[in-house]
DRENTORKOL-3810 file (N, C-alpha, C; in nm, 4 decimals):
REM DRENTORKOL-3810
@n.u->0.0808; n.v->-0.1175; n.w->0.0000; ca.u->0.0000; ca.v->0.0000; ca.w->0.0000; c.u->0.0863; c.v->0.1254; c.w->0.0000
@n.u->0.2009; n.v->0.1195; n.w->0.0722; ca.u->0.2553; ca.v->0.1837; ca.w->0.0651; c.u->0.3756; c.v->0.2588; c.w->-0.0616
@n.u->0.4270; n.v->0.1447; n.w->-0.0356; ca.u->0.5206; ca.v->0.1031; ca.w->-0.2266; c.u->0.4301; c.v->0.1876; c.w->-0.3676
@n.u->0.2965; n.v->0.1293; n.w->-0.3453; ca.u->0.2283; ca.v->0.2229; ca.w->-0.4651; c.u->0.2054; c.v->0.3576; c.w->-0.4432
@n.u->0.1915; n.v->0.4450; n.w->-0.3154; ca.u->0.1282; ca.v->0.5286; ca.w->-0.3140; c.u->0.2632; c.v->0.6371; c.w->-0.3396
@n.u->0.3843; n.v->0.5614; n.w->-0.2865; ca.u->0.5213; ca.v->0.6106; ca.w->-0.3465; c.u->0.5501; c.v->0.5906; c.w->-0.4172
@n.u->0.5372; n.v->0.4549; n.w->-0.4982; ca.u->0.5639; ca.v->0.5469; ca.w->-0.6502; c.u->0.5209; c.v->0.5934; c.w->-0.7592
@n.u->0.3981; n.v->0.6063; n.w->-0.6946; ca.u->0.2973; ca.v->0.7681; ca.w->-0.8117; c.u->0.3444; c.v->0.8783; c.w->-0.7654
@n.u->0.3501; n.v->0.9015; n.w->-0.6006; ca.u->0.4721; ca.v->1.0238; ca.w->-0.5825; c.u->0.6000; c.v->1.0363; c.w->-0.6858
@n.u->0.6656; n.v->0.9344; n.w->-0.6671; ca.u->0.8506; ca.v->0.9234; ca.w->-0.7576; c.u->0.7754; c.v->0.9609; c.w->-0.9079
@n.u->0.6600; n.v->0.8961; n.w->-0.9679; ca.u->0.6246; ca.v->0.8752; ca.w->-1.0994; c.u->0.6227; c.v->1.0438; c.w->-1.1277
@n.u->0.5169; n.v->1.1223; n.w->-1.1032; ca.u->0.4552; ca.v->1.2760; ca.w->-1.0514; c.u->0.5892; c.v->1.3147; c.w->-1.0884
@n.u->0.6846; n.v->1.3156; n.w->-0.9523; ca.u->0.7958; ca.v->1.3984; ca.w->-0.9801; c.u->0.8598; c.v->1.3774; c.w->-1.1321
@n.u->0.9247; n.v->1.2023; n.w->-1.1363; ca.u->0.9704; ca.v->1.2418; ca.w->-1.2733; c.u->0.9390; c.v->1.3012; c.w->-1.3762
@n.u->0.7278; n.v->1.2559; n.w->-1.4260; ca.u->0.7433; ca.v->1.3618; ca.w->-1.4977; c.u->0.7106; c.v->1.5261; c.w->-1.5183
@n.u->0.7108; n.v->1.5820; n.w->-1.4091; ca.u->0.6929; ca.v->1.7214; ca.w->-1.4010; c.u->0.8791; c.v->1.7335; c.w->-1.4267
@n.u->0.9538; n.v->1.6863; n.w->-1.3973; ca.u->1.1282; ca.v->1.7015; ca.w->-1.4127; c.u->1.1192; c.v->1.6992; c.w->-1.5676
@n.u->1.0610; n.v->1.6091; n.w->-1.5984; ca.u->1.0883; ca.v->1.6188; ca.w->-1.7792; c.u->1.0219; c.v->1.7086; c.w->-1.8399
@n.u->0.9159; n.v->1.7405; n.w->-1.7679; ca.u->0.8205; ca.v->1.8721; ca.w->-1.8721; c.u->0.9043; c.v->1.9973; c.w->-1.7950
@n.u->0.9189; n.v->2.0188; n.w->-1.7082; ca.u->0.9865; ca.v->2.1567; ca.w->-1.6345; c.u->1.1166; c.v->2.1667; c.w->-1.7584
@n.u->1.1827; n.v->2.0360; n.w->-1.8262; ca.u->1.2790; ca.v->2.0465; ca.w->-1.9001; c.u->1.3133; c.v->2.1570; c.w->-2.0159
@n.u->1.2050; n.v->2.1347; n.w->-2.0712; ca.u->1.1431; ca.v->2.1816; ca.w->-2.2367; c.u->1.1204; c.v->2.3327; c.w->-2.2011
@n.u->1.1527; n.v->2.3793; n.w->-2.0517; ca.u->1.0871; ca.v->2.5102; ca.w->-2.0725; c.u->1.2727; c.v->2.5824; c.w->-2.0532
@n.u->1.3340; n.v->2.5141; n.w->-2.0613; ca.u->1.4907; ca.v->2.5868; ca.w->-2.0178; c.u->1.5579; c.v->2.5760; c.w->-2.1819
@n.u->1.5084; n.v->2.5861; n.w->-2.3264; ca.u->1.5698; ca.v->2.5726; ca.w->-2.3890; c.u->1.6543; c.v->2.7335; c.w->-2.4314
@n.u->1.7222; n.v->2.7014; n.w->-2.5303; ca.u->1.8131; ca.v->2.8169; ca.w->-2.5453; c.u->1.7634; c.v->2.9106; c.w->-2.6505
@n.u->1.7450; n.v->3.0553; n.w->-2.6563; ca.u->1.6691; ca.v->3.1155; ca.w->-2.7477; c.u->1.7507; c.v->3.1021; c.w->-2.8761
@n.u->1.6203; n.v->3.1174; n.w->-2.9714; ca.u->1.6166; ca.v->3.0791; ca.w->-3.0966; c.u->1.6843; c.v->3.2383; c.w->-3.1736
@n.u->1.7386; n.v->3.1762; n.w->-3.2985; ca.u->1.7918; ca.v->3.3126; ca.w->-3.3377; c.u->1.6467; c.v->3.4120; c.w->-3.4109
@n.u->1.5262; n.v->3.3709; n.w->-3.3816; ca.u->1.4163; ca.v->3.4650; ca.w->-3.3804; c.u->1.4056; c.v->3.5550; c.w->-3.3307
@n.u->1.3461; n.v->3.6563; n.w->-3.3335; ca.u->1.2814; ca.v->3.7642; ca.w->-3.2306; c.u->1.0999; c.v->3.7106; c.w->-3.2086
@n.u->1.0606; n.v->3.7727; n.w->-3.1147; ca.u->0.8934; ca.v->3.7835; ca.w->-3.1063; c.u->0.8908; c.v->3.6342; c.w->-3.0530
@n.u->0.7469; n.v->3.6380; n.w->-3.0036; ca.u->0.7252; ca.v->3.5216; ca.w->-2.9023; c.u->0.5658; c.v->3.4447; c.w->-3.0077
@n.u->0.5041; n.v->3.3823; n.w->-2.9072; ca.u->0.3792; ca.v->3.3136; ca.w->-2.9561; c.u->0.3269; c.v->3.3510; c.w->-3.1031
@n.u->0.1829; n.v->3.3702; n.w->-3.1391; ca.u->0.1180; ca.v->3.4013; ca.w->-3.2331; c.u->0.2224; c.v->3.5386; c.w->-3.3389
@n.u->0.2959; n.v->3.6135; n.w->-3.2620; ca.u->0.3244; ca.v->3.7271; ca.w->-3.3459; c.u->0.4282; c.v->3.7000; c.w->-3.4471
@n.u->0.4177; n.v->3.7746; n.w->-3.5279; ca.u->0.5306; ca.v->3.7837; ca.w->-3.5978; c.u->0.6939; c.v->3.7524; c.w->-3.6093
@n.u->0.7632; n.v->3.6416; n.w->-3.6716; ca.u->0.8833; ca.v->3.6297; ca.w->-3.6090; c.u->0.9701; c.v->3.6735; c.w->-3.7093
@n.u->1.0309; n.v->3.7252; n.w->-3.7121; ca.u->1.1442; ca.v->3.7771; ca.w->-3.7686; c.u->1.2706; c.v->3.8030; c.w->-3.7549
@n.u->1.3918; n.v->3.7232; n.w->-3.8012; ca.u->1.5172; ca.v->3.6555; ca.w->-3.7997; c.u->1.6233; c.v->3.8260; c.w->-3.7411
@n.u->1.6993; n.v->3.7943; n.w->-3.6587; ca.u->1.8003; ca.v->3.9132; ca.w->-3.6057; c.u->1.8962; c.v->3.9122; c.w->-3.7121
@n.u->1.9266; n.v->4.0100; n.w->-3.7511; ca.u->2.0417; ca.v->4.0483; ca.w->-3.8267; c.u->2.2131; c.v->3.9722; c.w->-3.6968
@n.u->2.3015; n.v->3.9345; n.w->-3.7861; ca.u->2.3411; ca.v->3.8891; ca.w->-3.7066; c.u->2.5019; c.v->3.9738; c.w->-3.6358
@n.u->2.5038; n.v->3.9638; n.w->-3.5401; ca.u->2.5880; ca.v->4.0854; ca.w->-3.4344; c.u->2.7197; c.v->4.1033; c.w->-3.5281
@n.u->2.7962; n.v->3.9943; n.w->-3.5406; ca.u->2.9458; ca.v->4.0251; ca.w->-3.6412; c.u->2.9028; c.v->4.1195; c.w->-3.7194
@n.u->2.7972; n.v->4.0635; n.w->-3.8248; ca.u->2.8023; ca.v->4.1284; ca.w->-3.9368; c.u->2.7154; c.v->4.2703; c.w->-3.9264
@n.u->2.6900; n.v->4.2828; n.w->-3.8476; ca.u->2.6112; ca.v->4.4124; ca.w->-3.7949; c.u->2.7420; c.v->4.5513; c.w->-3.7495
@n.u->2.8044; n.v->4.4554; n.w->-3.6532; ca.u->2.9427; ca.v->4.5678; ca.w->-3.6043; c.u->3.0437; c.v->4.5698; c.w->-3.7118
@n.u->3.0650; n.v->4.4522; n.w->-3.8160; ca.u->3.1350; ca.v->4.4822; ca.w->-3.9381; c.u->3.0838; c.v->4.5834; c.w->-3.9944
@n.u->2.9493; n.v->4.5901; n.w->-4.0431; ca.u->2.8665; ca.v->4.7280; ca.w->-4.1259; c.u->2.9275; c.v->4.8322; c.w->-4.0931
@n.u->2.8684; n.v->4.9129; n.w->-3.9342; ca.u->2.9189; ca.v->4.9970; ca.w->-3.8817; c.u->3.0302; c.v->5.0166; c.w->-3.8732
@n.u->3.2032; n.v->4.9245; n.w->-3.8723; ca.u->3.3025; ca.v->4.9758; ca.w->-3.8672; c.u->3.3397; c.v->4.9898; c.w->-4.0334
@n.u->3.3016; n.v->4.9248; n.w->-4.0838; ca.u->3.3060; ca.v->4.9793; ca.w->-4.2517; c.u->3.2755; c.v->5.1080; c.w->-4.2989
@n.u->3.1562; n.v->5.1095; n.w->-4.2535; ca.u->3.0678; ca.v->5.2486; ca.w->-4.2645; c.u->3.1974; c.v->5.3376; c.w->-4.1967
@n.u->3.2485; n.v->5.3274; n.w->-4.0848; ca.u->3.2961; ca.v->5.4361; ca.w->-4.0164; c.u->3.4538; c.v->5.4461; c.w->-4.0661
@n.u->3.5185; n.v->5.3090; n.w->-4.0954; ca.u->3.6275; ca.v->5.2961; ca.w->-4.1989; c.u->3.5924; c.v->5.4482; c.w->-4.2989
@n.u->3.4921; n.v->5.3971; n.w->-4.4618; ca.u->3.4578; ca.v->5.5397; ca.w->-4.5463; c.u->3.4152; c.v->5.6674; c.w->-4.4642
@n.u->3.3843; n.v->5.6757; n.w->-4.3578; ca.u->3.3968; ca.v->5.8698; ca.w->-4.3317; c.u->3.5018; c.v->5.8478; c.w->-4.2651
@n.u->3.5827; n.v->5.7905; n.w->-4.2455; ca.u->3.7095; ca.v->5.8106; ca.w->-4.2110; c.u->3.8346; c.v->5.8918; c.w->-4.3395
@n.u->3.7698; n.v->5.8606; n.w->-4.4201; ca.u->3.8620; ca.v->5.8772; ca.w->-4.5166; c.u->3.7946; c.v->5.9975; c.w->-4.5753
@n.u->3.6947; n.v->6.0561; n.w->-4.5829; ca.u->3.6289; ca.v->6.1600; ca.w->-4.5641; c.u->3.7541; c.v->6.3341; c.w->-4.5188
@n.u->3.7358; n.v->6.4431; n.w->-4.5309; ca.u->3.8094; ca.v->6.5711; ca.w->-4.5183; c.u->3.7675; c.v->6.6649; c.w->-4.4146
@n.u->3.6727; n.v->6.5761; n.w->-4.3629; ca.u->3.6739; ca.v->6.6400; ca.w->-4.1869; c.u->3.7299; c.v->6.7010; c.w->-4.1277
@n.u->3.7150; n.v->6.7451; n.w->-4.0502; ca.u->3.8505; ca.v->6.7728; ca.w->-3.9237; c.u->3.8479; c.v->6.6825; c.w->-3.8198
@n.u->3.9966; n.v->6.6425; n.w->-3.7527; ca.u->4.0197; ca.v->6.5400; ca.w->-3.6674; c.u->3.9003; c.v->6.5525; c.w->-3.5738
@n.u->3.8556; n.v->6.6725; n.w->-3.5221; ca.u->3.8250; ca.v->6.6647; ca.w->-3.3947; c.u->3.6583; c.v->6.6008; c.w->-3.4100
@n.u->3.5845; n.v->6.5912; n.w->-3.5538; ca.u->3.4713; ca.v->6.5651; ca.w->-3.6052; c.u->3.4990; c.v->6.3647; c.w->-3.6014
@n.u->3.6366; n.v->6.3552; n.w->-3.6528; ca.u->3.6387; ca.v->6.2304; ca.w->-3.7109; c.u->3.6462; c.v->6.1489; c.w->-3.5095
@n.u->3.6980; n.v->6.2144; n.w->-3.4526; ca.u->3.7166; ca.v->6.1814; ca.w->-3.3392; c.u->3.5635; c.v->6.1571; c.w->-3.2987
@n.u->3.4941; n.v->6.2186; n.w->-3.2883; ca.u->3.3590; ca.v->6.2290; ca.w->-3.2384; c.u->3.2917; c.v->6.1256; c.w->-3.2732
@n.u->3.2937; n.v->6.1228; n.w->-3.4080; ca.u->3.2070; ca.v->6.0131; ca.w->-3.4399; c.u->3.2417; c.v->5.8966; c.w->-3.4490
@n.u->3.4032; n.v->5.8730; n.w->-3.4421; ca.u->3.4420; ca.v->5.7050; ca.w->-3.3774; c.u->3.4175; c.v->5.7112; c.w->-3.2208
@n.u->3.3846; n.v->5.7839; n.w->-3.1257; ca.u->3.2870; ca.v->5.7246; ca.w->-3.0112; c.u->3.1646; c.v->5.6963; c.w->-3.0475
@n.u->3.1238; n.v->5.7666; n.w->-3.1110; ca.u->2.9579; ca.v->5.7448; ca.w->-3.1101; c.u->2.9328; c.v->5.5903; c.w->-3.1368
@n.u->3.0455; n.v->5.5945; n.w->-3.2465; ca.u->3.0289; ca.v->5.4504; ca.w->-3.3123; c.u->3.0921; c.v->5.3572; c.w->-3.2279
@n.u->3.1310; n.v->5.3447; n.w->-3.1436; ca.u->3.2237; ca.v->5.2558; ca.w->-3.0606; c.u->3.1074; c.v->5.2379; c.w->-2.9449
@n.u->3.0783; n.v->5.3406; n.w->-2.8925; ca.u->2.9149; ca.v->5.3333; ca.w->-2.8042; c.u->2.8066; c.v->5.2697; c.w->-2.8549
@n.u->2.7796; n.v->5.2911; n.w->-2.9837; ca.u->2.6584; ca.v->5.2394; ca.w->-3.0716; c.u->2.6973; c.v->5.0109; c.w->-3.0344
@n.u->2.8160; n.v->5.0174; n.w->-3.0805; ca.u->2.8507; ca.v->4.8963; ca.w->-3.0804; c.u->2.8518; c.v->4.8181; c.w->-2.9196
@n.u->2.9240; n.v->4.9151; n.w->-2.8447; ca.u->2.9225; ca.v->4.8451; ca.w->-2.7467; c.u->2.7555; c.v->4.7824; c.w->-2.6679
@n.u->2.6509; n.v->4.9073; n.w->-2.7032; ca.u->2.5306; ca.v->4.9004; ca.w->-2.6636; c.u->2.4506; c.v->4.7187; c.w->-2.7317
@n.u->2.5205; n.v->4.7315; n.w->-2.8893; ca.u->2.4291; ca.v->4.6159; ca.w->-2.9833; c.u->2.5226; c.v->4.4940; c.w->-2.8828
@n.u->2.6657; n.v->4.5068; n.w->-2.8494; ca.u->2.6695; ca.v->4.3550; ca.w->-2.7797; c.u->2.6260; c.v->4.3216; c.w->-2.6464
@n.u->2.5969; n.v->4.4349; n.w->-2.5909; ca.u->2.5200; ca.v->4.3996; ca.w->-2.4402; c.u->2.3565; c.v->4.3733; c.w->-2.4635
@n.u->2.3302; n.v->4.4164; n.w->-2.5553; ca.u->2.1543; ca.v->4.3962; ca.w->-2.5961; c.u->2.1832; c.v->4.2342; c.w->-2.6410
@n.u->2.2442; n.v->4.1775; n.w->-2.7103; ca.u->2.2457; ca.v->4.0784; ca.w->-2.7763; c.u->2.3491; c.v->3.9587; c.w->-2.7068
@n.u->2.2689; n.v->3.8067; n.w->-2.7020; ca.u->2.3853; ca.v->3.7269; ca.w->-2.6485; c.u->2.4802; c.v->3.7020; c.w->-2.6792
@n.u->2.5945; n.v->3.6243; n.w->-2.6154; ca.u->2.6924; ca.v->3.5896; ca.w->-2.6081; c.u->2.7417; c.v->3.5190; c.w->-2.7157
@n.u->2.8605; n.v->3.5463; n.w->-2.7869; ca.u->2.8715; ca.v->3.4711; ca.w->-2.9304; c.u->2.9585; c.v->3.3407; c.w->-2.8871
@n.u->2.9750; n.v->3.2653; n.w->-3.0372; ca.u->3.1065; ca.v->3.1859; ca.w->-2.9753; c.u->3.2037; c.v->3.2347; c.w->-2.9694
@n.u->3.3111; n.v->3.1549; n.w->-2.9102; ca.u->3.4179; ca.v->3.2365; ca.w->-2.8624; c.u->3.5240; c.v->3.3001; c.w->-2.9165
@n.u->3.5095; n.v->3.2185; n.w->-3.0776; ca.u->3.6001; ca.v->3.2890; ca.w->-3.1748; c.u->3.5403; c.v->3.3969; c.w->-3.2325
@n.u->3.4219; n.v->3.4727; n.w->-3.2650; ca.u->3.3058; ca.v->3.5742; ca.w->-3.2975; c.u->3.3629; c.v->3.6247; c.w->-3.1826
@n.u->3.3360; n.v->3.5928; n.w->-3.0550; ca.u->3.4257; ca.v->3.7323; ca.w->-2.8846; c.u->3.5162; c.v->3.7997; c.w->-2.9505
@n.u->3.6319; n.v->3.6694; n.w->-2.9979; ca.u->3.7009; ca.v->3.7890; ca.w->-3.0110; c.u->3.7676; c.v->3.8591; c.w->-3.0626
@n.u->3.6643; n.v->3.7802; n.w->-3.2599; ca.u->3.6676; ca.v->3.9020; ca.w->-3.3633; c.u->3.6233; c.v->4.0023; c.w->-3.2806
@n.u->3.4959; n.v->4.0517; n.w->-3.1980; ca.u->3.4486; ca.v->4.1650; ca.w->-3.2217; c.u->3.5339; c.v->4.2255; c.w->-3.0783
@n.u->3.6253; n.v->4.1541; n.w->-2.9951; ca.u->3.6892; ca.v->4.2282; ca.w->-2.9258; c.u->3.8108; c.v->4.3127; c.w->-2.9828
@n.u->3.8570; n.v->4.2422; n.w->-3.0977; ca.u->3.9586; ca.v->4.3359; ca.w->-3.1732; c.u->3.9149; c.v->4.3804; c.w->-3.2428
@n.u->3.7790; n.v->4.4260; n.w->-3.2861; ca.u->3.7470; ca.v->4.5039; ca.w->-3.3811; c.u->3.6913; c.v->4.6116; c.w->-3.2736
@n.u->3.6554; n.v->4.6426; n.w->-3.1442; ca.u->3.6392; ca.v->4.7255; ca.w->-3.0862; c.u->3.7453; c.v->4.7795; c.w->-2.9917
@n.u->3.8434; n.v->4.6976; n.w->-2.8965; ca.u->3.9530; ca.v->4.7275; ca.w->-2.8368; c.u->4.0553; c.v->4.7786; c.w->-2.8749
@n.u->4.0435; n.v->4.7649; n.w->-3.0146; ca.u->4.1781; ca.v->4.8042; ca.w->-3.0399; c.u->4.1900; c.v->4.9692; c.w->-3.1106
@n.u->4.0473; n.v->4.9565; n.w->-3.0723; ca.u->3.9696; ca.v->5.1525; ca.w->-3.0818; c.u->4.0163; c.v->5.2706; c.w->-3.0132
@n.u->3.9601; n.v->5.1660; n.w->-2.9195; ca.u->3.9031; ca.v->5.2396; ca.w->-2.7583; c.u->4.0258; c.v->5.3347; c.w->-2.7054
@n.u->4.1517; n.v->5.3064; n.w->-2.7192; ca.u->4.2724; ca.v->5.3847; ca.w->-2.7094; c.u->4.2597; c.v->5.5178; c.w->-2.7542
@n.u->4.2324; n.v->5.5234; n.w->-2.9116; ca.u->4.2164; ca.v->5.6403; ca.w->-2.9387; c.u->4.1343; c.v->5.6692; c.w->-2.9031
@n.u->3.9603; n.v->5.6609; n.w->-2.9216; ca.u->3.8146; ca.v->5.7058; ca.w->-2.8396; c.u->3.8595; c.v->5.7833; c.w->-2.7065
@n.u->3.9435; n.v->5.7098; n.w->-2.6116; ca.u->3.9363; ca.v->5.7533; ca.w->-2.4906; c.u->4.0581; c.v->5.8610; c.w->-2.4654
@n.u->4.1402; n.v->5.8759; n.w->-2.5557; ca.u->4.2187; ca.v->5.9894; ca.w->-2.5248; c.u->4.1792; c.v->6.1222; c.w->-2.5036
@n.u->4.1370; n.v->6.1608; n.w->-2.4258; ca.u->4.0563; ca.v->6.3123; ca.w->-2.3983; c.u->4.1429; c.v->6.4487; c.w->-2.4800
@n.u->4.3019; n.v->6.3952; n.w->-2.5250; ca.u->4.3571; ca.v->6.5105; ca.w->-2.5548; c.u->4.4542; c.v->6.4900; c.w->-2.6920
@n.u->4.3372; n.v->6.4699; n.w->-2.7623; ca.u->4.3664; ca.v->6.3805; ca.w->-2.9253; c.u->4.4260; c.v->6.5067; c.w->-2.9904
@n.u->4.5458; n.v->6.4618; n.w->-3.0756; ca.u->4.6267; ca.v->6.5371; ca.w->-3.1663; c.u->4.6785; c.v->6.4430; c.w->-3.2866
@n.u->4.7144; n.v->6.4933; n.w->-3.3661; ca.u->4.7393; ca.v->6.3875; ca.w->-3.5147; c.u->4.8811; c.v->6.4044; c.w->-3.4881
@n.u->4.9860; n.v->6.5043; n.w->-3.3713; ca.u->5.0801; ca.v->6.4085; ca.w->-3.3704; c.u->5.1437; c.v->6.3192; c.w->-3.3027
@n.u->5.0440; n.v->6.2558; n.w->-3.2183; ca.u->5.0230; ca.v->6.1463; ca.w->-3.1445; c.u->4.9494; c.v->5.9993; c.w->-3.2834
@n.u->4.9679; n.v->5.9961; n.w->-3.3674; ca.u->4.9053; ca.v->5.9279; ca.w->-3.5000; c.u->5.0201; c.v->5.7501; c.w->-3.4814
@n.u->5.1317; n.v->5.8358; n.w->-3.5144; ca.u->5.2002; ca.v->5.7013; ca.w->-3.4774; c.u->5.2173; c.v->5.6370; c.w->-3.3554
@n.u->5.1803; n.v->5.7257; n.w->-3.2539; ca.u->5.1985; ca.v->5.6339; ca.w->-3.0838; c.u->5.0577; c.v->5.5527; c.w->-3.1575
@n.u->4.9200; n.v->5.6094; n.w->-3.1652; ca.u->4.8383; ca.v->5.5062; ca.w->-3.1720; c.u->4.8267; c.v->5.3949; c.w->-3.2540
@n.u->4.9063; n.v->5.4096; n.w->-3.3630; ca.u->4.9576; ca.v->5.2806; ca.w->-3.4777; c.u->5.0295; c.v->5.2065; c.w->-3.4196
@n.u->5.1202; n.v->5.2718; n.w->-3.3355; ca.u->5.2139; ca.v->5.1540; ca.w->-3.2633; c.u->5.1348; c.v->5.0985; c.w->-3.1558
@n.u->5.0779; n.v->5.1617; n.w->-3.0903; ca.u->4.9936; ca.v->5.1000; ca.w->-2.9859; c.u->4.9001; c.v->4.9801; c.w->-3.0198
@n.u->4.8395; n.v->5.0055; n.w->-3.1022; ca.u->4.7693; ca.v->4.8874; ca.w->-3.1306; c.u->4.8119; c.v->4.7580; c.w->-3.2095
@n.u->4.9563; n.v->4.7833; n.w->-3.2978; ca.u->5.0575; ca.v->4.6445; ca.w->-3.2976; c.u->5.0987; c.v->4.5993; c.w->-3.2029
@n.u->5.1414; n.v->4.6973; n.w->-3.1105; ca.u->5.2168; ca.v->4.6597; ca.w->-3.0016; c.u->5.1134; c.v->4.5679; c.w->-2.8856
@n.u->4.9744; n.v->4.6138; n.w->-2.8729; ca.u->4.9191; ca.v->4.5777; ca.w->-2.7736; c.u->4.8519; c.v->4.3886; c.w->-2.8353
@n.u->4.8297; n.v->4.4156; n.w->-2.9695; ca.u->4.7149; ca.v->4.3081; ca.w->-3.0450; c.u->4.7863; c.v->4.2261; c.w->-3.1099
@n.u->4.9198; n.v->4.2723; n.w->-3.1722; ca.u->4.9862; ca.v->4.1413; ca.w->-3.2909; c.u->5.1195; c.v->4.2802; c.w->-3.3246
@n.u->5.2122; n.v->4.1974; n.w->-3.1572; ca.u->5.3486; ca.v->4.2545; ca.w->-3.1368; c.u->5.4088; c.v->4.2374; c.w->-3.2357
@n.u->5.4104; n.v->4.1018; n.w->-3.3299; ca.u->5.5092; ca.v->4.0402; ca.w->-3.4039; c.u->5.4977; c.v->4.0945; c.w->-3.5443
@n.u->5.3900; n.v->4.1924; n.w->-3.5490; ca.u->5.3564; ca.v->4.2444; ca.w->-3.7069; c.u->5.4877; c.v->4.3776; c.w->-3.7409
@n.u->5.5280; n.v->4.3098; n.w->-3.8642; ca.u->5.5905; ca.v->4.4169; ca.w->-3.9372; c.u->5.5311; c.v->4.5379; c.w->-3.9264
@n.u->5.4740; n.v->4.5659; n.w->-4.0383; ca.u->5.3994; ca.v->4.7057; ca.w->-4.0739; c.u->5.2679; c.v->4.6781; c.w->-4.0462
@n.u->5.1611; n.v->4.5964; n.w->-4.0763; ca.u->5.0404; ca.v->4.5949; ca.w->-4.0881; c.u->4.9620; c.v->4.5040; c.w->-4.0223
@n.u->4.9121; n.v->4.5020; n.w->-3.9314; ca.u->4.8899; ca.v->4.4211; ca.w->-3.8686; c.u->4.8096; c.v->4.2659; c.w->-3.9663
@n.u->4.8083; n.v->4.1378; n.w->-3.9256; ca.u->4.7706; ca.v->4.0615; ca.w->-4.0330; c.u->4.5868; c.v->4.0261; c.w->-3.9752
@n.u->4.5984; n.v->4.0211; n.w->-3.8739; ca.u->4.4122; ca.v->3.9864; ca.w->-3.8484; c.u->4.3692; c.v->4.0705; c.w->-3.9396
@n.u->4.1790; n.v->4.0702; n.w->-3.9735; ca.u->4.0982; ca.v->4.1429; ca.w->-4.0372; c.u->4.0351; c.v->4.2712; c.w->-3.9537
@n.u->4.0004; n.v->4.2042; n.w->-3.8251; ca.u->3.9457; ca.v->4.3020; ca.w->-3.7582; c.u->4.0536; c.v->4.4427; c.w->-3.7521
@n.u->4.2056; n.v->4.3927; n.w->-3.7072; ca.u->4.3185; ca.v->4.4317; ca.w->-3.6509; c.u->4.3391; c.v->4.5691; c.w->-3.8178
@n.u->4.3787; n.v->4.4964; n.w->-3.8904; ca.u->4.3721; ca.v->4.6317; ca.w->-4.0256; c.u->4.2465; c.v->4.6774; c.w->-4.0733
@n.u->4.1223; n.v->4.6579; n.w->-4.0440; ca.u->4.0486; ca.v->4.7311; ca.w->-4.0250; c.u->4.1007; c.v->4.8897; c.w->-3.9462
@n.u->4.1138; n.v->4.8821; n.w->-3.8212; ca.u->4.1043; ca.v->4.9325; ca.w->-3.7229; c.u->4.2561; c.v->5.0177; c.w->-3.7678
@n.u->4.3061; n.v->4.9207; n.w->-3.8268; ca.u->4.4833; ca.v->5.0261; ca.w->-3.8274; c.u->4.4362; c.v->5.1207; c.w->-3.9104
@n.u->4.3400; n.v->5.0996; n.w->-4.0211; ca.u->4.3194; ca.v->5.1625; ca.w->-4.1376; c.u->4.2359; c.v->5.3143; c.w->-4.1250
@n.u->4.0799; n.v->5.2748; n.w->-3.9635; ca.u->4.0378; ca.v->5.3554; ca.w->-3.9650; c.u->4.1078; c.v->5.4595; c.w->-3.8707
@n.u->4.2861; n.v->5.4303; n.w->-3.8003; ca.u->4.3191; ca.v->5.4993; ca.w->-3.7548; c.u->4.4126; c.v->5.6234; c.w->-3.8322
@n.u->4.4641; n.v->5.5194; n.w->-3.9637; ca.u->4.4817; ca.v->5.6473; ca.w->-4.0398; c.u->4.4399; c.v->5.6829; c.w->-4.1345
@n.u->4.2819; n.v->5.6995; n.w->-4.1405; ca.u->4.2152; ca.v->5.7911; ca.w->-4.1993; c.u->4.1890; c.v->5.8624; c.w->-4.0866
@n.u->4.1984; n.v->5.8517; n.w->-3.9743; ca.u->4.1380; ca.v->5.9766; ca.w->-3.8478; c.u->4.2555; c.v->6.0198; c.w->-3.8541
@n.u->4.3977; n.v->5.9922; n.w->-3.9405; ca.u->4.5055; ca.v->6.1151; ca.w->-3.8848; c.u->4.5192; c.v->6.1916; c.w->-4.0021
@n.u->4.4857; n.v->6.1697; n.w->-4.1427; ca.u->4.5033; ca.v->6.2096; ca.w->-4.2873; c.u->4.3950; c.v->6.3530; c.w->-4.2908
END
């Protein structure tokens, strides 16, 4: 009497354990929930690639430094905002988009930007990301970033 009445208890638990399961899955690369509309996320790499492309051509643009300066924060903020809104990539996507943003942030954060400080920040960012580079750094993200630093000094 007993034996049965325990194990429809044990039974109960297991399967509420297996249905409680199905509700921990991992989100889908959708947006929107139930009945509404679903529609696929643009995806984060290629989203912060856009924007540093985009910001690569007005880089090369006849601005003045202190304009070109401005708007590589904005854009470095814009980015940092899309990877905290959005999850966690794999780990090789980390940390394309960590050298495509870190190796920024040097110049962004210098409060007392001058073009003839141009080569400390070229060297800085071989020196800090890919010591062993001749002239150009060889990652994609990495000459990206060398590139949009000298169009912010030209």
């Amino acid at each position: 009497m007993h034996s049965s009445r325990l194990f429809k208890i044990l039974a109960a638990i297991a399967g509420l354990t297996c249905l409680s399961a199905f509700e921990f899955q991992t989100r889908s690369p959708f947006s929107g929930s139930g009945g509404e509309a679903v529609v696929a996320r643009k995806d984060l790499v290629e989203d912060v690639d856009q924007r540093l492309d985009s910001l690569r051509q007005r880089m090369r643009s006849r601005a003045p430094a202190n304009v070109k300066v401005q708007v590589l924060r904005e854009t470095l903020s814009q980015v940092q905002k899309l990877r905290q809104e959005r999850p966690v990539q794999r780990i090789d996507r980390e940390i394309y988009l960590d050298y495509s943003t870190a190796s920024l942030e040097h110049v962004a954060q210098d409060k007392n930007f001058s073009l003839e400080k141009c080569a400390y920040y070229q060297l800085r960012l071989r020196s800090d990301f890919e010591p062993f580079a001749e002239d150009k750094p060889e990652h994609p993200a990495l000459r990206r970033s060398y590139d949009i630093i000298q169009g912010l000094c030209s």
